[in-house]
C-alpha positions as CSV (number, residue, x, y, z in Angstrom):
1,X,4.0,53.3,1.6
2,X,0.5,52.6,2.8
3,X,-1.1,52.7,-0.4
4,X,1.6,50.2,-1.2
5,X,0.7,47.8,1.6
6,X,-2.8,47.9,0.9
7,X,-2.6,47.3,-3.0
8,X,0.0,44.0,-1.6
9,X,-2.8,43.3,1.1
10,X,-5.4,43.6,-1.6
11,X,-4.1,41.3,-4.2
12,X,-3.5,38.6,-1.7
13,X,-7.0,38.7,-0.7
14,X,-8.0,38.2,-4.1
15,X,-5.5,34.7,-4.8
16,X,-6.7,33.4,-1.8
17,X,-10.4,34.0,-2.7
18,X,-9.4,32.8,-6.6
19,X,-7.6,30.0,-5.1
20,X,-10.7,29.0,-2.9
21,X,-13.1,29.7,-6.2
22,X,-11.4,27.4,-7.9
23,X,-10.5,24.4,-5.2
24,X,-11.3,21.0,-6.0
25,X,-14.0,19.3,-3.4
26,X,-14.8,15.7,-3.1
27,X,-18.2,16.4,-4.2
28,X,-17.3,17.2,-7.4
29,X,-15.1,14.4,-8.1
30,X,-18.3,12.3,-6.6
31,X,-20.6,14.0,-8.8
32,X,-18.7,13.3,-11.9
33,X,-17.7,10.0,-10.9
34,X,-21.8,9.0,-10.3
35,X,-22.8,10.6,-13.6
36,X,-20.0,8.3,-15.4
37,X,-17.2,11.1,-16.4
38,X,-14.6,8.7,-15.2
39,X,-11.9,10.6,-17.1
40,X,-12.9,13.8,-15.2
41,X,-13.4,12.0,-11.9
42,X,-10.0,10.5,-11.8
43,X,-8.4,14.1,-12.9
44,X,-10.6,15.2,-9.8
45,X,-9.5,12.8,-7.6
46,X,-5.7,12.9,-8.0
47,X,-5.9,16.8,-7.8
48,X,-7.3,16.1,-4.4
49,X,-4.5,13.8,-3.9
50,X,-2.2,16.0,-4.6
51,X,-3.8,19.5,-2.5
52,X,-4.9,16.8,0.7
53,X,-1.9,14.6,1.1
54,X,-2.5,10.8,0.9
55,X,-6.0,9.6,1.7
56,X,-7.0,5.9,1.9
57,X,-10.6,7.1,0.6
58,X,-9.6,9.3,-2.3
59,X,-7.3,6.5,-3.2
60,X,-10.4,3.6,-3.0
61,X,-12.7,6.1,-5.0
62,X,-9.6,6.5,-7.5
63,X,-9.2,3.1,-7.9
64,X,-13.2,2.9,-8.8
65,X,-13.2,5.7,-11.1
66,X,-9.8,3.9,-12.6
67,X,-11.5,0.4,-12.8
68,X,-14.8,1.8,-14.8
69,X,-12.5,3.8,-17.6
70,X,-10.7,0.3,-17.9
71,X,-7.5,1.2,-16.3
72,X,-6.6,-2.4,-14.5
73,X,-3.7,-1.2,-13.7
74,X,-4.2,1.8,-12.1
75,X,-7.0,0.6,-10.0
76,X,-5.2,-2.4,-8.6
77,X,-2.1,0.8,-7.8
78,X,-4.8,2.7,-6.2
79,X,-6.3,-0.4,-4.0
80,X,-2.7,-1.4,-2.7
81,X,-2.0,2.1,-2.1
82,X,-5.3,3.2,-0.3
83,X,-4.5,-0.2,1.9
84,X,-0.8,0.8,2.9
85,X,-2.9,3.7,4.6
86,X,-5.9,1.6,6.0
87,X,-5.0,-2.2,6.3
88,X,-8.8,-2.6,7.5
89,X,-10.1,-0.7,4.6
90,X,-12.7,-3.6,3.8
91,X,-14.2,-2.3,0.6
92,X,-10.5,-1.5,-0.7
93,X,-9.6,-5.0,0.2
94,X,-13.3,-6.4,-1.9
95,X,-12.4,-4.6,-5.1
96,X,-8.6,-5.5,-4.9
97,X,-9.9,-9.0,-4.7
98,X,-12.3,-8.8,-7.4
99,X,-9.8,-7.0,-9.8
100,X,-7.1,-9.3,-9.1
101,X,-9.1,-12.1,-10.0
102,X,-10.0,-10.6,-13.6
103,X,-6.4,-10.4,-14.0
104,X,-4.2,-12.5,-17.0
105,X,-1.4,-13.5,-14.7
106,X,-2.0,-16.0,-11.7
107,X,1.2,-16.7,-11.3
108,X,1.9,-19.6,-7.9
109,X,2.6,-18.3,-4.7
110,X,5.9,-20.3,-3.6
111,X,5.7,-18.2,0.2
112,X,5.7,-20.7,3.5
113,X,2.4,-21.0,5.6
114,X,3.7,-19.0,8.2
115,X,5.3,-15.9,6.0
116,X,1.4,-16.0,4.6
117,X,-0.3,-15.6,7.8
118,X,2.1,-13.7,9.2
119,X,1.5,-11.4,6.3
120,X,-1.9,-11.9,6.8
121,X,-1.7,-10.2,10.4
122,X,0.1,-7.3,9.4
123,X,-2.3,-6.6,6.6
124,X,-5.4,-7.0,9.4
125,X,-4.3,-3.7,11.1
126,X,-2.4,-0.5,11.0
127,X,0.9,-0.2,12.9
128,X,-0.8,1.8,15.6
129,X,-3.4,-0.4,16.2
130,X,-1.1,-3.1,16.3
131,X,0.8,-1.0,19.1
132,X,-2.4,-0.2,21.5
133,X,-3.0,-4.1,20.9
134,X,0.6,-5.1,22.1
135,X,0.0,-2.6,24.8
136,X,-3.0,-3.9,26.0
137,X,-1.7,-7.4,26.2
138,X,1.0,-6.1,28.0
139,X,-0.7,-4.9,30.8
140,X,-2.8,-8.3,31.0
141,X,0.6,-10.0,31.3
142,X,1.2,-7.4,34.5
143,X,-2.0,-8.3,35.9
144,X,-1.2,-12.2,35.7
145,X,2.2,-11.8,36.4
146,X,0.7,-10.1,39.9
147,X,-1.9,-12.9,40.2
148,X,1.0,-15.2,40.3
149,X,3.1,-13.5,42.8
150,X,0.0,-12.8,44.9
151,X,-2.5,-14.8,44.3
152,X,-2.9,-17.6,47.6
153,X,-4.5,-20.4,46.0
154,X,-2.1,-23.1,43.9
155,X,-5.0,-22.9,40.9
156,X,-5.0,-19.2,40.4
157,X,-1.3,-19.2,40.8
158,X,-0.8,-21.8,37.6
159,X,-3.1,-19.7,35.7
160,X,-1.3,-16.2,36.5
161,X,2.1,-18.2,35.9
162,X,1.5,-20.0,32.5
163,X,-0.8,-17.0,31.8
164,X,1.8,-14.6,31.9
165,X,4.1,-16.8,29.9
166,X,1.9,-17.1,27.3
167,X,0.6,-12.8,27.0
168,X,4.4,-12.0,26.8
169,X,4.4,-14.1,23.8
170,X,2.0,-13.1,22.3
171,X,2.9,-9.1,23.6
172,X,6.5,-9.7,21.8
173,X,5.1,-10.9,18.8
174,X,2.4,-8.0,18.1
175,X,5.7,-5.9,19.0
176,X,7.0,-7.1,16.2
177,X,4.0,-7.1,13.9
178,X,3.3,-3.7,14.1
179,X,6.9,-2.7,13.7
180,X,6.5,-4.6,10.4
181,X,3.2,-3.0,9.4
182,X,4.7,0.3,9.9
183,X,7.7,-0.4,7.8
184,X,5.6,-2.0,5.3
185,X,3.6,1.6,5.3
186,X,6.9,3.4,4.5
187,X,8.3,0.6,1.8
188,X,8.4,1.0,-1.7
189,X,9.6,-2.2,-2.9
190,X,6.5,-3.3,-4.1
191,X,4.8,-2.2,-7.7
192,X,2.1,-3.1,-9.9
193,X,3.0,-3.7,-13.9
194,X,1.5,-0.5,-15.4
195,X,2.0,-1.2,-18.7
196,X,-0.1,-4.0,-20.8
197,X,2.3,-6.2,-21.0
198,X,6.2,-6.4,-20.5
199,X,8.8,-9.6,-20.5
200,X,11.0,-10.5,-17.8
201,X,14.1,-11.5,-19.0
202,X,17.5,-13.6,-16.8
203,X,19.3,-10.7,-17.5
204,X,19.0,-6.7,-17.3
205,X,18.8,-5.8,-20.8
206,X,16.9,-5.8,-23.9
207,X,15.7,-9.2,-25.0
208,X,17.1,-11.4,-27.4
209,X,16.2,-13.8,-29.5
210,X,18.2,-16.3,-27.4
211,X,17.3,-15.4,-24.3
212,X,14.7,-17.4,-22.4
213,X,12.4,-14.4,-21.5
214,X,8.6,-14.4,-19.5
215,X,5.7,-12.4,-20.6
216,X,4.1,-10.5,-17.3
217,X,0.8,-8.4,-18.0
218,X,-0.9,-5.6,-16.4
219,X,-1.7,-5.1,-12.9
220,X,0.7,-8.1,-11.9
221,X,2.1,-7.0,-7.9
222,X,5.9,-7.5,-7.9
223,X,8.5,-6.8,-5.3
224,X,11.4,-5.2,-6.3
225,X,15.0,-6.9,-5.3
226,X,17.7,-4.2,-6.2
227,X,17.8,-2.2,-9.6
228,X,20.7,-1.7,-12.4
229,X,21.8,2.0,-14.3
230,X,21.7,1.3,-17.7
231,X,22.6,4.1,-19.4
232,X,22.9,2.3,-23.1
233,X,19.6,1.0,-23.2
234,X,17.4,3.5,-25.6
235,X,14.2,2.5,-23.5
236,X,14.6,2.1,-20.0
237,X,17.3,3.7,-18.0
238,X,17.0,1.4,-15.3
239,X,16.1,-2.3,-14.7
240,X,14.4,-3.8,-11.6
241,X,15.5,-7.3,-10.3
242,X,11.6,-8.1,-8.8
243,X,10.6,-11.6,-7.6
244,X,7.1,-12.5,-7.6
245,X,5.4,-14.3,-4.4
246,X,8.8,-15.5,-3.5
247,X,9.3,-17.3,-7.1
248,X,12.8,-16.8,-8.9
249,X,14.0,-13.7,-9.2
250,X,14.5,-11.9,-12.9
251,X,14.6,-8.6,-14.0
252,X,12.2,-6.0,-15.8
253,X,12.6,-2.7,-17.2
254,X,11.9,-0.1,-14.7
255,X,9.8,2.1,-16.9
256,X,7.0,-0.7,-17.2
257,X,6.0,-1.1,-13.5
258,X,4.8,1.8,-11.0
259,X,6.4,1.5,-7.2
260,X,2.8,1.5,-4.7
């Protein structure tokens, strides 16, 4: 029985060292990915992906390696996904920029002032930071609030008052901002067109010749409404009703677009 536990005992040993022989390390996917093996750097990279968990780094050096073997689509994926993780990822939010910019579709963005820079403040930070911030102005709102209530002179009692009116505001506000940047880290009713180019069509189903049907190209960001089985169609099991910055909504097959 002892032989038998140390033959078990020996063999795990020798996995675990195989295992470790043969681990992926971000150097390597670096290395390849500085000599120009961009195929073998993004094969590096998502195996890194997959052993680590979710990394806002490995996703912005994905999206490089994806964006230098001409994979538009794929980069802008890896951008949006590496900023879900790190709003303030600056260089994420550069390339994103840059790519989007090179890209065939520009289509209008229909959203309110206000849902765009309210967008824009929960893209600033992460949900946690947006909760030590809220927390913080919290307990400047108790400090004026007690300047108010203490305070002997009418001046510093009008600025504790309006003061404190004003930080629980703002407090309640950056409540609710970083409840939305944290949901916004968990949603996945966003995706990128993966495919080079696809047609959105009034209706979920293959498109006629009647039908009044939109071409949409790679690396186009949609949001995704609510999705149809379709069962009978030979291509896509599955059609997304997406809208696009807030425009009219229509629907696309499901297997052209990749959820972020």
């Amino acid at each position: 029985m002892r032989t038998i536990k140390k033959f078990i005992f020996s063999l795990t040993v020798a996995f675990a060292a195989t295992s470790s022989a043969y681990a992926v390390t971000p150097q390597e996917a670096d290395s390849a990915y500085n000599h120009e093996e961009f195929t073998k750097a993004i094969a590096l990279y998502t195996d890194l992906l997959y052993s680590e968990g979710p990394n806002p780094e490995l996703y912005y050096n994905l999206g490089n390696a994806h964006y230098r073997a001409g994979h538009t689509a794929q980069a802008v994926l890896a951008y949006e996904r590496a900023l879900r993780l790190n709003p303030s990822h600056t260089d994420a939010r550069t390339n994103l920029d840059f790519v989007n910019s090179r890209l065939e579709d520009k289509p209008a963005d229909n959203r309110s002032f206000l849902s765009l820079a309210h967008q824009g403040m929960v893209e600033s930070m992460s949900a946690n930071a947006w909760a030590w911030t809220a927390f913080v102005l919290f307990v400047l709102c108790c400090s004026s609030l007690a300047l108010y209530i203490f305070s002997g002179g009418v001046m510093m009692r009008k600025v504790g008052f309006f003061g404190a009116i004003v930080l629980a505001i703002v407090t309640i506000y950056s409540i609710f901002v970083a409840a939305d940047a944290a949901s916004r880290r968990n949603s996945h009713n966003e995706a990128i067109v993966a495919v080079p180019g696809t047609l959105l069509n009034s209706v979920p189903r293959q498109p006629k010749q009647t039908d009044k049907v939109v071409p949409l190209h790679e690396g186009t960001k949609i949001e995704i409404i609510d999705s149809v089985s379709t069962p009978d169609d030979p291509v896509s099991p599955r059609w997304y009703k997406i809208s696009i910055n807030g425009s009219s909504a229509a629907w696309v097959r499901s297997t052209d677009v990749e959820r972020i």
